[in-house]
C-alpha positions, -999 to 999 in steps of 0.1 A, spaced: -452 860 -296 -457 878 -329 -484 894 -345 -468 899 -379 -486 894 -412 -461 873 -433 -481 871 -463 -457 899 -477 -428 885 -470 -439 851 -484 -439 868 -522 -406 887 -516 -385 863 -502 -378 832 -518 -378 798 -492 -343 790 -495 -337 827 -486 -358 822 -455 -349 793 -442 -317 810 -446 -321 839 -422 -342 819 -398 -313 796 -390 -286 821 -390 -312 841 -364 -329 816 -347 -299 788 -349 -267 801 -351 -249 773 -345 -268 753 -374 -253 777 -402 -230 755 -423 -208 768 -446 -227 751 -474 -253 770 -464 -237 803 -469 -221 797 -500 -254 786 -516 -269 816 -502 -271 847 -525 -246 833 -549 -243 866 -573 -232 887 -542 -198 893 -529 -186 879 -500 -187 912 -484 -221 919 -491 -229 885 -477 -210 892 -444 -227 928 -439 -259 907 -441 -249 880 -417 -241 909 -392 -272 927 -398 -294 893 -391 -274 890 -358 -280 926 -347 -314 919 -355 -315 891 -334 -296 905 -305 -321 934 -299 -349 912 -297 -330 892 -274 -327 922 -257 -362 937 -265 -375 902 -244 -351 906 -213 -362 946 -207 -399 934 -213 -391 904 -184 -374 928 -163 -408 955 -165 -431 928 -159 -411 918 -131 -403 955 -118 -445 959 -119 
């Protein structure tokens, strides 16, 4: 359930970047370390763990952004 306009992210992001980000936030689990060394390869590790945490945050407050809107639907 999205309404987003991807068209900008499509020229700004590269795919391998995007498949990237989807898996760590949509499949976790999925994330090999392959994956993560390929990812970003001129950054430091540290820089590549501070993104990792963000995309994680980011996927925990939608996670939580769907349970309140279940709960208000429910509550209505």
């Amino acid at each position: 359930y999205d309404d987003y306009d991807y068209g900008e992210v499509n020229q700004l992001l590269e795919r391998s970047l995007k498949i990237y980000i989807k898996t760590v936030a949509c499949y976790p689990e999925k994330t090999t370390k392959r994956m993560y060394a390929q990812f970003w390869r001129h950054f430091k590790h540290s820089e590549k763990v501070h993104i990792n945490l963000l995309l994680l945050e980011a996927r925990m407050q939608a996670a939580l952004l769907y349970a309140l809107r279940a709960v208000t639907r429910y509550m209505t």
